[in-house]
C-alpha positions in Angstrom: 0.0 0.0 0.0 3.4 2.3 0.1 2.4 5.3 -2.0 -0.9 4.0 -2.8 -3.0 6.8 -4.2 -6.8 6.5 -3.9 -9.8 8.9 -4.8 -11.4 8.8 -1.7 -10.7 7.3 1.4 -13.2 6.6 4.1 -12.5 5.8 7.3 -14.3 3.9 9.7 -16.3 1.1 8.0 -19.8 1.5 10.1 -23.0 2.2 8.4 -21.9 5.6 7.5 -18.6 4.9 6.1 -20.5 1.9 4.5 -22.9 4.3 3.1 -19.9 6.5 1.9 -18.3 3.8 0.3 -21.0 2.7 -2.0 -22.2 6.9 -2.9 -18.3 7.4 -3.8 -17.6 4.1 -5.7 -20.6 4.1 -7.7 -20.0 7.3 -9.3 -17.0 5.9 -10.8 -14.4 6.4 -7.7 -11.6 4.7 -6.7 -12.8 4.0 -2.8 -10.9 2.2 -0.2 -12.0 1.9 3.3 -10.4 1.5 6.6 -11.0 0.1 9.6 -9.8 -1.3 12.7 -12.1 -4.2 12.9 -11.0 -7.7 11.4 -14.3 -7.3 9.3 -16.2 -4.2 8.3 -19.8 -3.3 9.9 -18.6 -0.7 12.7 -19.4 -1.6 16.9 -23.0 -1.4 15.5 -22.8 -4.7 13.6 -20.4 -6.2 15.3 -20.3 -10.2 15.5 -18.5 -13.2 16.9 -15.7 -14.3 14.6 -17.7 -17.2 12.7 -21.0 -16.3 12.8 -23.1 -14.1 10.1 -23.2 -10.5 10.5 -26.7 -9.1 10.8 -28.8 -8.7 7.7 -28.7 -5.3 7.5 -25.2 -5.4 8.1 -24.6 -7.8 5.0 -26.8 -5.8 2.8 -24.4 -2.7 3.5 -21.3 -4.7 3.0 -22.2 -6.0 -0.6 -24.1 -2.7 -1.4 -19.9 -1.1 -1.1 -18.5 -4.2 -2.6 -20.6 -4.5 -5.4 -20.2 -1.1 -6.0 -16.4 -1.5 -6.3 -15.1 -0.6 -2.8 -12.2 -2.1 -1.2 -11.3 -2.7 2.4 -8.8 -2.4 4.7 -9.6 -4.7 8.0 -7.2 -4.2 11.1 -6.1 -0.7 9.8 -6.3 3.0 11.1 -4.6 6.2 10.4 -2.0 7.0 12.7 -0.9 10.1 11.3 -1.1 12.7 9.0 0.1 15.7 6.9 -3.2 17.3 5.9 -6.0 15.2 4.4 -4.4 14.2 1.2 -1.3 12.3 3.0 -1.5 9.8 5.6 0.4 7.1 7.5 -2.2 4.0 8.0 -1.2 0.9 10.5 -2.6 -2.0 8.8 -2.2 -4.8 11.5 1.4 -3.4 12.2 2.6 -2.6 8.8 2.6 1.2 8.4 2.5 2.8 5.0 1.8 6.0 3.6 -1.7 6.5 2.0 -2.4 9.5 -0.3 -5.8 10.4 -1.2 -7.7 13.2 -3.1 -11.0 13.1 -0.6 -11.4 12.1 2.6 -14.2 11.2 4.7 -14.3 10.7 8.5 -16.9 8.2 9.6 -14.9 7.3 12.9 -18.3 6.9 15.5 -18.4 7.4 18.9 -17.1 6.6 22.2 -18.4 5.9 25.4 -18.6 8.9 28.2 -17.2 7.5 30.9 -17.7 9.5 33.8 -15.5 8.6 36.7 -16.6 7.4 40.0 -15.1 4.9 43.2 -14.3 1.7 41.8 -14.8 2.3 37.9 -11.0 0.7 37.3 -11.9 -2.5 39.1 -11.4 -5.4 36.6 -15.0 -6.6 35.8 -16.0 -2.5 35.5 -16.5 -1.5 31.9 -18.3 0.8 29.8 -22.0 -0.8 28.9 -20.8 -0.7 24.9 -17.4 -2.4 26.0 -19.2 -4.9 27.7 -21.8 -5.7 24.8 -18.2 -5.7 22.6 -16.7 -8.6 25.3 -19.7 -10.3 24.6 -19.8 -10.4 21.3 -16.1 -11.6 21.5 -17.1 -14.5 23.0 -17.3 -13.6 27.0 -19.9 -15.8 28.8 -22.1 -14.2 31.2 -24.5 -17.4 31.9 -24.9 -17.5 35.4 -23.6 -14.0 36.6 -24.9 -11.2 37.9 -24.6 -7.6 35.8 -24.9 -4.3 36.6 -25.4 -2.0 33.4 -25.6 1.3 34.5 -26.2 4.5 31.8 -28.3 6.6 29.9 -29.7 6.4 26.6 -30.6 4.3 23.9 -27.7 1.9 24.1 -29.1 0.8 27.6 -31.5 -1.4 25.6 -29.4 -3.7 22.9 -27.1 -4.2 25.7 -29.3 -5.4 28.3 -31.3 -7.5 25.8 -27.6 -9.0 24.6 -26.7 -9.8 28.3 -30.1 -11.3 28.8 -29.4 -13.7 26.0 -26.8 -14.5 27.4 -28.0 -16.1 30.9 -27.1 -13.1 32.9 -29.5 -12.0 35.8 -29.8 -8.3 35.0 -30.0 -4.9 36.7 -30.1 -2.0 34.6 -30.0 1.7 35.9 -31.2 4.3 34.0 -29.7 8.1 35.1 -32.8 9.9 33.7 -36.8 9.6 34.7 -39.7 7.4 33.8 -41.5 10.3 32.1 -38.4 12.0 30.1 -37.2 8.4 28.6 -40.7 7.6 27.8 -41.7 11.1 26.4 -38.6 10.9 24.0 -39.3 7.6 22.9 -43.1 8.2 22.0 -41.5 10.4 19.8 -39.0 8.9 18.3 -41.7 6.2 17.5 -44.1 8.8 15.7 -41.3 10.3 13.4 -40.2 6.6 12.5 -42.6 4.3 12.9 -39.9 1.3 12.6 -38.2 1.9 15.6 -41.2 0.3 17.5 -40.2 -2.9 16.7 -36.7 -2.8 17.4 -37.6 -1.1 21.3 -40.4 -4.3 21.2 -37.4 -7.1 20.8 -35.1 -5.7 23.1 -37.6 -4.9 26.0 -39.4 -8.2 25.3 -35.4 -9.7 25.5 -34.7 -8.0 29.0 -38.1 -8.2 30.5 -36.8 -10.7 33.2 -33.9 -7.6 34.2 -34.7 -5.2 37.4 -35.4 -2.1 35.3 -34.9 1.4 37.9 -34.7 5.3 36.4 -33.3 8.0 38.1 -30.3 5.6 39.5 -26.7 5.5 39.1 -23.5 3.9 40.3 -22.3 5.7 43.2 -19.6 3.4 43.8 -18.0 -0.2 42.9 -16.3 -1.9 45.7 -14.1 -5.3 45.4 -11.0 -6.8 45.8 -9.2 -8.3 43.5 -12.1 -7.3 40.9 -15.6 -6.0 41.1 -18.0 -7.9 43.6 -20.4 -5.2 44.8 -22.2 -1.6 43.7 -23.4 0.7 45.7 -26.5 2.2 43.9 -28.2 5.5 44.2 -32.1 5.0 43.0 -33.9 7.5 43.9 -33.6 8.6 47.1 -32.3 5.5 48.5 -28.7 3.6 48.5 -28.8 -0.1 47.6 -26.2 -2.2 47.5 -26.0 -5.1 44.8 -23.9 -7.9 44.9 -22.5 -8.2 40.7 -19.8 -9.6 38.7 -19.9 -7.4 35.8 -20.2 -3.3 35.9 -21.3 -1.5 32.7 -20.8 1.5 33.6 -21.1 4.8 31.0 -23.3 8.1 30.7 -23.9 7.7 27.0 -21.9 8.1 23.7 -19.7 10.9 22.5 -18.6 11.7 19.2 -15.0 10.3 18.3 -12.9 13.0 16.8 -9.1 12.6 17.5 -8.5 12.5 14.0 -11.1 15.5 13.0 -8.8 17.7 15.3 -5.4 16.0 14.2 -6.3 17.7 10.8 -7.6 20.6 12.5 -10.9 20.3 11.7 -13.4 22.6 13.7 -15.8 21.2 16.7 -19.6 22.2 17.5 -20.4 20.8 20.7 -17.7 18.1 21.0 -18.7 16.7 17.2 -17.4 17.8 14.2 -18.6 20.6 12.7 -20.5 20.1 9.0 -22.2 21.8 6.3 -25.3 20.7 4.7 -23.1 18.8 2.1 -21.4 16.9 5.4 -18.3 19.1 4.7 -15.9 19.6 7.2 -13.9 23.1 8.0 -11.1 21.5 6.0 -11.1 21.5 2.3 -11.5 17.6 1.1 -12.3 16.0 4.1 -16.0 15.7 4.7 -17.5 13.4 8.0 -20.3 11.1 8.6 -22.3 9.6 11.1 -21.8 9.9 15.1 -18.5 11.3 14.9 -20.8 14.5 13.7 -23.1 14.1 16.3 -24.7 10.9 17.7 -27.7 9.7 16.1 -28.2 6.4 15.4 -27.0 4.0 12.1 -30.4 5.1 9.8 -29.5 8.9 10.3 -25.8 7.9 9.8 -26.7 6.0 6.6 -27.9 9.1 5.4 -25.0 11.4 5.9 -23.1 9.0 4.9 -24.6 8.3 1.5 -24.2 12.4 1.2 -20.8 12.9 2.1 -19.9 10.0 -0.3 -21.2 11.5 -2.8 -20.4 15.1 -2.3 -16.3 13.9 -1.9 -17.0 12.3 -5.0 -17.8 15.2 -6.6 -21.6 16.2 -6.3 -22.6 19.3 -5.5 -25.4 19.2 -2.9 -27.7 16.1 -2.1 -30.7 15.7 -3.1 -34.1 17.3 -1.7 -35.0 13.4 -0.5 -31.3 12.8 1.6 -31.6 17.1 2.6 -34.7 15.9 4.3 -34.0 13.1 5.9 -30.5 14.7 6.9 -32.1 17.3 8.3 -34.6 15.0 10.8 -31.6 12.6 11.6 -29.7 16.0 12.8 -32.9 16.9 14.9 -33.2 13.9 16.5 -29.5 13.8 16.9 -30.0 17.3 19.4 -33.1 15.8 21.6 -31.1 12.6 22.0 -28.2 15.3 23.7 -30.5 17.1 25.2 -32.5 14.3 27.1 -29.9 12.2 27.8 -27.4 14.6 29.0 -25.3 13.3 32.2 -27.0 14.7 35.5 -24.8 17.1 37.8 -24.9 14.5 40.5 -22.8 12.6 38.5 -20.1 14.3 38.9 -20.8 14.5 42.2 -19.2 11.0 43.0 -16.0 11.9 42.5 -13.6 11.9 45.8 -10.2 13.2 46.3 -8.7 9.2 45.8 -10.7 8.6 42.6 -8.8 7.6 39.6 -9.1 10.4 36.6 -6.9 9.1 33.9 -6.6 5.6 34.3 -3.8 5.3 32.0 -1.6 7.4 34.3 -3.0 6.6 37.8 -3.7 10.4 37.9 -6.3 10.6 41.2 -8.7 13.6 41.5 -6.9 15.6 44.7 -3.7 15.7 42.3 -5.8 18.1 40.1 -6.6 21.8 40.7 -10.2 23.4 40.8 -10.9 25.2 37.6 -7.7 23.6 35.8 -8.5 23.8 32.5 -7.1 20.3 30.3 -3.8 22.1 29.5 -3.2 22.6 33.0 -4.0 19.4 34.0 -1.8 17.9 30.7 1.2 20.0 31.9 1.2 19.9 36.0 0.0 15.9 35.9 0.1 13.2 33.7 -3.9 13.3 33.0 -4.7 12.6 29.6 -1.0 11.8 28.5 -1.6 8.1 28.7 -1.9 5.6 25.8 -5.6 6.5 25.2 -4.3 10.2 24.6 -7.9 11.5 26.8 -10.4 9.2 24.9 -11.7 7.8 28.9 -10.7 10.9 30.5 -11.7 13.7 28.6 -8.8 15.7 28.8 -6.9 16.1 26.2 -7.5 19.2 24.5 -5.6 18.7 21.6 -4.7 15.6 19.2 -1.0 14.1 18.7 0.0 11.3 16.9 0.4 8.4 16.7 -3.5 8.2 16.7 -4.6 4.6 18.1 -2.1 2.3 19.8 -0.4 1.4 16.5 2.9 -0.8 16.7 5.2 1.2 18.0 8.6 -0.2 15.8 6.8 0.3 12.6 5.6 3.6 13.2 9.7 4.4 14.6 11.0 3.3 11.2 8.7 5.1 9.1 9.3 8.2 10.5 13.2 7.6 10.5 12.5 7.1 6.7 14.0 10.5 4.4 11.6 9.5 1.5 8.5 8.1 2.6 7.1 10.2 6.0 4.7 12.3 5.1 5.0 13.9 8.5 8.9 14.1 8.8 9.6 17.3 10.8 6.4 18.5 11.2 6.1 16.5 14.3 9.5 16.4 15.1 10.7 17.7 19.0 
């Protein structure tokens, strides 16, 4: 792939990147997608090595394929010198990638808010414990704990039901709030009632509470016990398995590597998905959470558009524009409560990778403070868990370190020789 030269290059191969795969390639581009998975359908469509991917997930995939695409599985970008050049890790061979469009279809991560106890082994976020699962974890027999806010909550809990685990889930927000958004969403997409059907009718054996949170996780050698706040009242729940998050969050290390411009944590976009940077356009929740329909949609637009259209159609303008508007009432009512942060004691762990506790960090320090008076957010996750890393630095990822060393020592091939040099 060493000086490989693509039209467009799309990274992240979820349903939006899917989507801008097959807009791109079937207007005659030369498309080639990358992802860090060993198979393309994005956390969304994840599946146990072996087994079918879901149908929808299938029907993307050959959509892309059959529309000439090609994939890159195991791979991510590292680094780069602007949007035309950059250095991808495919499964620890590092090469240099150039491209004439780029679009960013890199998801979402979880927020993970900290609290006593979240670095326990057996604590994890509620999608990284759906992701174990799906690698092949078995949770017949144990006790869970899933603990979050939004719609995640409900795939997640029906998975772990599936899997013979007696359930408690804890929703942060109220009865009324969760149930007035999803009457909604049900009226302005009809389909979505049978998804919320199959996953509630999967879970109906779980202890279901709102207003309730994870106030700590106590243990050993690993978690064996939450303390709960529901309601007004503390419980205390014997569990082997925490999942533990207050929703998603838009993943944009390598939006701000390029120096793309944020709105609200999410990268900023036009209305033809176009980023602040000439020739990189982004897709899907990396723009704003929203689900994989509303992703779809931006992504067939910003495929498109990097291949050259002008502006979508009236049909994808209007569906963009209801994906975007559900995208804001899903921030706005599932926004993390102030008494989360509330948990938070002067031993807590901040940035796990560093062992950085909360009384080592000043009131009001803003996240350049924090990155140059403690080690907080200058771990191997570069402030993905922790929230504070303010800016983006290669290498992007946890790439192998001894080829990403020997490509930079190259004179010829680096695109980014110098420019990160100290």
């Amino acid at each position: 792939m060493s000086g490989r030269r693509v039209d467009v290059l799309v990274v992240g191969a979820g349903p939006a990147g899917l989507a801008a795969a097959t807009a791109a390639a079937s207007r005659g581009r030369l498309v080639l997608v990358v992802d860090q998975a060993p198979q393309p359908g994005g956390q969304i469509w994840r599946h146990r090595d072996g087994e079918p991917a879901p149908a929808r997930a299938m029907t993307a995939i050959d959509a892309a394929t059959k529309a000439g695409a090609t994939f890159a599985a195991r791979a991510s970008v590292i680094d780069a010198d602007g949007p035309a050049r950059l250095l991808i890790d495919c499964d620890g061979h590092v090469e240099e990638l150039q491209t004439s469009a780029l679009v960013l279809a890199t998801g979402a991560v979880e927020r993970l808010l900290p609290f006593p106890g979240w670095t326990l082994p057996g604590a994890v976020g509620v999608g990284g414990l759906q992701a174990l699962v799906k690698a092949g974890l078995p949770l017949a027999g144990t006790r869970v704990v899933l603990s979050g806010t939004g719609p995640l909550l409900l795939p997640v809990a029906a998975t772990a039901a599936r899997s013979g685990a007696t359930l408690t889930v804890l929703e942060q927000q109220s009865f009324a709030r969760v149930a007035g958004f999803g009457l909604r969403a049900i009226a302005s997409d009809p389909a979505r009632l049978g998804d919320l059907v199959a996953y509630r009718a999967a879970a109906r054996s779980a202890a279901w509470h709102h207003d309730a949170w994870v106030l700590r996780a106590e243990g050993e050698e690993r978690v064996e016990r939450v303390v709960l706040r529901i309601g007004a009242r503390e419980l205390t729940v014997a569990c082997d398995w925490l999942g533990a998050a207050s929703g998603l969050m838009p993943r944009t290390d390598l939006a701000r590597l390029l120096g793309c411009t944020l709105a609200s944590d999410a990268i900023a976009v036009d209305a033809r998905q176009a980023t602040s940077i000439p020739g990189v356009w982004a897709a899907g929740e990396c723009t704003g959470v929203k689900g994989d329909a509303a992703g779809a949609v931006e992504g067939m637009i910003a495929g498109a558009c990097a291949a050259g259209d002008d502006a979508p159609s009236r049909k994808l303008a209007r569906a963009n524009a209801s994906g975007r508007a559900f995208a804001r009432r899903l921030a706005r009512t599932f926004a993390p409560r102030d008494e989360l942060r509330a948990r938070v004691t002067p031993g807590t762990i901040i940035c796990r990778c560093e062992d950085v506790r909360a009384g080592a960090l000043g009131d009001g320090w803003t996240a350049r403070q924090a990155k140059l008076w403690s080690r907080a957010g200058m771990g191997v996750c570069q402030g993905t868990v922790c929230g504070f890393a303010g800016t983006s630095r290669p290498p992007l990822g946890s790439p192998h370190l001894g080829a990403w060393a020997a490509q930079l020592a190259s004179p010829t091939t680096s695109p980014t020789r110098g420019m990160h040099d100290s």
